[in-house]
N, C-alpha and C positions, 0 to 999 in steps of 0.2 A: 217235284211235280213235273211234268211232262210237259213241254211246250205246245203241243197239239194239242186242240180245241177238247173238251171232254164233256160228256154227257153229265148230267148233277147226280145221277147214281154212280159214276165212275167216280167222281169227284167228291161223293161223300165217304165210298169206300176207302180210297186213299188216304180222306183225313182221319178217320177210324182206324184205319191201320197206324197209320203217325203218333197219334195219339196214344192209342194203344201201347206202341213201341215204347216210347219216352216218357208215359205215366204207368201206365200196367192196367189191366182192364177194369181194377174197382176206381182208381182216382180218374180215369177218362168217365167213368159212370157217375161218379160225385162231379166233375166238370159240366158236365152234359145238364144233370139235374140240377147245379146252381143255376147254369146258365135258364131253362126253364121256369124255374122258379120265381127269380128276381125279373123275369120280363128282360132280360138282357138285351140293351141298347147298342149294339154293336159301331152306331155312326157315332154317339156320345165316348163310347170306350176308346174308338181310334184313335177319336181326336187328340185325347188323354196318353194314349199311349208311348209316343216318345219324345215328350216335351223335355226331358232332362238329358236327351242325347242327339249330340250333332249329325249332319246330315253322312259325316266321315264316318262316323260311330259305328253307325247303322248300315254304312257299304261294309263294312271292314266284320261285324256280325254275318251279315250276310254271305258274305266271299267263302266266309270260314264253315258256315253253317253249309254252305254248296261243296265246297272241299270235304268235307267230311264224309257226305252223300257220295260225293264224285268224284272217290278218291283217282281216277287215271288222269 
């Protein structure tokens, strides 16, 4: 994602494309529609989401997940 500020259509577009890339466009559709469904609690889910990984864990995920993108 682009460090400049971005409009929320810019910003949905992009994560649609993301998505798309690294699931394919029926499992981003299946993603989309669970998340719809179950009412998905997005501040519940964060919370949740990296409690079994340290704070190192998660730069070093990161880093690498930015490298890949940006590979120069």
């Amino acid at each position: 994602m682009n460090s400049d500020l971005q409009s929320e259509s810019a910003l949905r577009t992009e994560a649609m494309n993301i998505l798309i890339e690294h699931l394919g466009v029926l499992n981003t559709e299946r993603f989309i529609n669970s998340i719809l469904k179950d009412q998905f609690d997005y501040t519940e889910w964060q919370r949740d989401l990296w409690n079994d990984k340290t704070i190192e864990e998660i730069h070093q995920e990161a880093a690498a997940s930015y490298k890949k993108r940006h590979p120069d």
